[in-house]
C-alpha positions as CSV (number, residue, x, y, z in Angstrom):
1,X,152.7,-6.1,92.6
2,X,153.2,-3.1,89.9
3,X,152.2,0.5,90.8
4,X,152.3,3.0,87.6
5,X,153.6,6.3,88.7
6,X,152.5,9.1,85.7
7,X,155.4,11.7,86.3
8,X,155.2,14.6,83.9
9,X,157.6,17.5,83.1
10,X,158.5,18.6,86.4
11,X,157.8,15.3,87.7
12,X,155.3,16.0,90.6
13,X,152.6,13.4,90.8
14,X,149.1,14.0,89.7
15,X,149.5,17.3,87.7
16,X,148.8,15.1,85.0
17,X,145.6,13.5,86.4
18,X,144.5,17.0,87.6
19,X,144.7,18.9,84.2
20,X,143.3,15.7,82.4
21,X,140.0,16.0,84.7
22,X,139.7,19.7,84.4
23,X,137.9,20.4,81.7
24,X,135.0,17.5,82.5
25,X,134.8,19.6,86.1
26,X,134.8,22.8,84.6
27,X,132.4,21.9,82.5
28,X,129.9,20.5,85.3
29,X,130.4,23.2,87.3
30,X,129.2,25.9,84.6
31,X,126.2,23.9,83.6
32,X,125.6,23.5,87.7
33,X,125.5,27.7,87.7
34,X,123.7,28.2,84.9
35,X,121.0,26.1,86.2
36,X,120.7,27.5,89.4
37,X,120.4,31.1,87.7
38,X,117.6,29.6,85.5
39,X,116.0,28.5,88.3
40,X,116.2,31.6,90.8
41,X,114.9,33.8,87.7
42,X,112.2,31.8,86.7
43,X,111.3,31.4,89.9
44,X,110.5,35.4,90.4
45,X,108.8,35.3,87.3
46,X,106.4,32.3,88.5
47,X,106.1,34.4,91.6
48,X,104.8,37.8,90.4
49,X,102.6,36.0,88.3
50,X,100.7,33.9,91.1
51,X,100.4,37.2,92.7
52,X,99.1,38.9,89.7
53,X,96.5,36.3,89.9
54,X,95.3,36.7,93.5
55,X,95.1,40.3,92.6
56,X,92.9,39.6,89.5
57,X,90.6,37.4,91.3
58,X,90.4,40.1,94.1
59,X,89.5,42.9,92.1
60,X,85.8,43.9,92.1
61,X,83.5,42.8,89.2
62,X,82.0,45.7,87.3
63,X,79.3,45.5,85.0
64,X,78.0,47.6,82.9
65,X,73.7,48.3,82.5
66,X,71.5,49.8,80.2
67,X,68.9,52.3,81.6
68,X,66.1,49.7,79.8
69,X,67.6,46.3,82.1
70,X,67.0,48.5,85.0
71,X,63.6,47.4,87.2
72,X,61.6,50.0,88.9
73,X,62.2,52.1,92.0
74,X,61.5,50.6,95.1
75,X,58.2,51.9,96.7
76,X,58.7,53.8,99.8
77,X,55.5,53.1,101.0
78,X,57.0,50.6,103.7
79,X,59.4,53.5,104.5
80,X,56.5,55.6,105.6
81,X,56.6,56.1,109.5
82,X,53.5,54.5,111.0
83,X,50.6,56.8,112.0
84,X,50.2,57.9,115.5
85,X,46.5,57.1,116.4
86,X,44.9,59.9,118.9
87,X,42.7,58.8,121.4
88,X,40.6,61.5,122.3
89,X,38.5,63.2,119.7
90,X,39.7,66.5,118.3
91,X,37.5,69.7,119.2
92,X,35.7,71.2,116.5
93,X,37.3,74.6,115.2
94,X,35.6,77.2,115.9
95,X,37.0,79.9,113.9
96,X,37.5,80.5,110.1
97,X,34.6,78.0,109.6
98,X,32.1,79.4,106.5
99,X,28.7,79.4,107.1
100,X,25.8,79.6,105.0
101,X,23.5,82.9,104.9
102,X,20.8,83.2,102.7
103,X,21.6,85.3,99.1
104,X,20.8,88.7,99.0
105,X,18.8,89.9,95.8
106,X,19.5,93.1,94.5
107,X,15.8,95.8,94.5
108,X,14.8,95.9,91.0
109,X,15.2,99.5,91.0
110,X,19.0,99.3,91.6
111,X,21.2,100.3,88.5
112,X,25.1,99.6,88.0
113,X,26.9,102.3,86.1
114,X,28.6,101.0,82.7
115,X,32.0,101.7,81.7
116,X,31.7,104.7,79.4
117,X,29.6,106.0,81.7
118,X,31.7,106.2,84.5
119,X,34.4,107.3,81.9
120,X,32.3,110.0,81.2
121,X,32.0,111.5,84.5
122,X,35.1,113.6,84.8
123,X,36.7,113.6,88.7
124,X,36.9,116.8,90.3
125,X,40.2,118.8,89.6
126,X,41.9,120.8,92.1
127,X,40.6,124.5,92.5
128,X,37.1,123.3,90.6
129,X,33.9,124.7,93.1
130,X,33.0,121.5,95.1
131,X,30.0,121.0,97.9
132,X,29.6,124.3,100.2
133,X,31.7,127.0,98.1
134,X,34.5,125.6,99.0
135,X,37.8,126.0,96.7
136,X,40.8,123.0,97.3
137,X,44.3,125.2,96.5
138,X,47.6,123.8,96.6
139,X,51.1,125.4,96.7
140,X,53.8,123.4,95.2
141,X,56.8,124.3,96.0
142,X,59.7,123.2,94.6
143,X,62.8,123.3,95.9
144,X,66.5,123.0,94.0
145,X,69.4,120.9,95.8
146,X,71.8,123.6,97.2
147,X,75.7,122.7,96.3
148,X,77.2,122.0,99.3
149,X,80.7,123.2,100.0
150,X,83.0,119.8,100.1
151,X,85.0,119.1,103.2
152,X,88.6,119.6,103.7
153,X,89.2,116.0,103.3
154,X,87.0,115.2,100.3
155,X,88.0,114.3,97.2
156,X,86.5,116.2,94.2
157,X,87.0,115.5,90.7
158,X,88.8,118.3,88.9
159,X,89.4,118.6,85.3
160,X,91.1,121.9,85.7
161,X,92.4,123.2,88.6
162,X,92.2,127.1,90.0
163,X,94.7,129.9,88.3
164,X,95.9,132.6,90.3
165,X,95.3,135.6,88.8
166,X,96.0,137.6,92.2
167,X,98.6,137.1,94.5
168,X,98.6,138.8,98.0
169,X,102.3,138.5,99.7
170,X,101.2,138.4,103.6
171,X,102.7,141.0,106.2
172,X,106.0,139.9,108.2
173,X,105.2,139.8,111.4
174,X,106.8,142.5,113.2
175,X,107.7,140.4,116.5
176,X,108.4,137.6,114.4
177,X,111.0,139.9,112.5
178,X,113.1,141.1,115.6
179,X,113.2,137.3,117.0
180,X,115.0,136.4,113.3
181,X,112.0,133.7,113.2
182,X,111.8,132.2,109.3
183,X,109.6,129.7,108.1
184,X,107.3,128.3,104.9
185,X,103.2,128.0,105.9
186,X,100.9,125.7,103.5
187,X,97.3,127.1,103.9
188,X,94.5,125.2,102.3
189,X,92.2,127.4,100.8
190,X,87.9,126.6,99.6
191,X,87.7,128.3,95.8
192,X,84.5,128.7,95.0
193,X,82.5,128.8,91.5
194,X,83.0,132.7,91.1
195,X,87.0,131.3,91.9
196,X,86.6,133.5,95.2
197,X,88.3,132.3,98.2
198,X,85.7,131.3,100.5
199,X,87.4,129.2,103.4
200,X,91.2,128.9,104.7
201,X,92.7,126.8,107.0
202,X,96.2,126.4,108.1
203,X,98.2,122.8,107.0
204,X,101.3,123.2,107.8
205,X,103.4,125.9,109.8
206,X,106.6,126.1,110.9
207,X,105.4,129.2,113.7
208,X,102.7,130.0,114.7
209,X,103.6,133.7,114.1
210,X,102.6,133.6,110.7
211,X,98.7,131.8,110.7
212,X,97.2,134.9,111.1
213,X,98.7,137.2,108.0
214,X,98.9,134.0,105.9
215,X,95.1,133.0,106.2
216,X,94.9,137.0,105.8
217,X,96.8,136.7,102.4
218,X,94.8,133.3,101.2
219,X,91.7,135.5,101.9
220,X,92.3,138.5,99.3
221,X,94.0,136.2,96.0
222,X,91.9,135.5,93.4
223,X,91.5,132.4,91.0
224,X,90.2,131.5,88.1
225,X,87.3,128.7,89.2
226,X,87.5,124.6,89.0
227,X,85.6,123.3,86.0
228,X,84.6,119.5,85.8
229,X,82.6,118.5,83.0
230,X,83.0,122.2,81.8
231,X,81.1,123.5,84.9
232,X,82.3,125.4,87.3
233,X,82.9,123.8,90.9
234,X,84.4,124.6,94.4
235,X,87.7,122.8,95.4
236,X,90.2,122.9,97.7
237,X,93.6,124.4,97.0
238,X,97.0,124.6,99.1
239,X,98.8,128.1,98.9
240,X,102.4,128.0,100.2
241,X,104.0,131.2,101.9
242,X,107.4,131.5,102.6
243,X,108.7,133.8,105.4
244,X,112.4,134.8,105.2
245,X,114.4,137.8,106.2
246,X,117.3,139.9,104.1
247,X,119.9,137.7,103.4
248,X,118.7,134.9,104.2
């Protein structure tokens, strides 16, 4: 018995066979690949569409009226709460309950004043004579806001503040001078409408020492006054003093 041996170029067997089968394998194997990719792809595609299906037939149906298809309301008289029946028999009321009187006719003799005759009788003015000599006086009396001053704290509109047009300089306190005591004072000072001072209080002080003889000082300046709206008013203004010695 024969036997063909196929021995090619470097004469090991079946490299021949092999590359001769090759491309037939190759060949099966890409259409194999390509199918299955065809298949998992159409395969999501035939998914999501079954599912955008369910959804569809899911979805609520809406449809749209006219007012004119609509039907009536529904009565509500079955809604109505059944009446409660009372067995005993209500008392009569015995108040607010009109009763009949006989009319009243008016005396033949009775007269009704028309209107230009009551239009014609002129009422009694005050200080006119009336029954038994007696005279009806009044005494108005009327009586004009008085401006109160404002309070320390108050704010008050100023258009133009005071001017001072004299300036006291308060004494040095005498004690306050041996002890080398210095210091500034802020009094607060009520200029009225004549621009007079007419209150002072002390603000700020750095000793007590000088209160006294700077409210003393606040007291004898004068301003020109406030205006607002071109009218004089009272305001509160803060005078500072200072307190030093020579060569300080």
């Amino acid at each position: 018995m024969e036997q063909t041996i196929a021995v090619k170029n470097n004469g090991v067997y079946g490299a021949f066979e092999l590359k001769r089968l090759y491309p037939r394998n190759y060949s099966i194997g890409v259409i194999i690949a390509v199918l299955l990719h065809l298949l998992a792809i159409s395969s999501y595609y035939i998914i999501q569409a079954i599912n955008k299906e369910d959804d569809l037939d899911s979805a609520p149906m809406v449809r749209i009226m006219k007012y004119s298809e609509l039907g009536p309301p529904p009565s509500i008289a079955n809604e109505v709460p059944p009446q409660v029946a009372v067995a005993a028999q209500a008392a009569a009321p015995t108040v607010g309950v009109p009763v009949p009187v006989p009319d009243d006719e008016a005396p033949p003799e009775q007269t009704i004043a028309t209107q230009e005759e009551m239009s014609a009788v002129a009422a009694p003015s005050i200080g006119d004579d009336l029954g038994g000599g007696a005279q009806i006086t009044q005494d108005i009396k009327i009586e004009t806001p008085r401006d109160e001053d404002p309070g320390v704290d108050d704010f008050v509109p100023v258009e133009k503040f005071p001017e001072m047009v004299v300036s006291v300089q308060p004494e040095y306190p005498e004690i306050a001078r041996r002890a080398g005591i210095t210091g500034k004072i802020y009094v607060k000072v009520l200029v009225d409408k004549s621009g007079k001072p007419k209150k002072a209080v002390i603000m700020k002080s750095d000793s007590d020492l000088f209160n006294d003889v700077s409210i003393a000082a606040a007291m004898k300046c004068a301003f020109t006054p406030a205006l607002q709206g071109n009218h004089p008013i009272a305001v509160w203004i803060v005078i500072p003093f200072r307190f030093a010695l020579q060569g300080q």
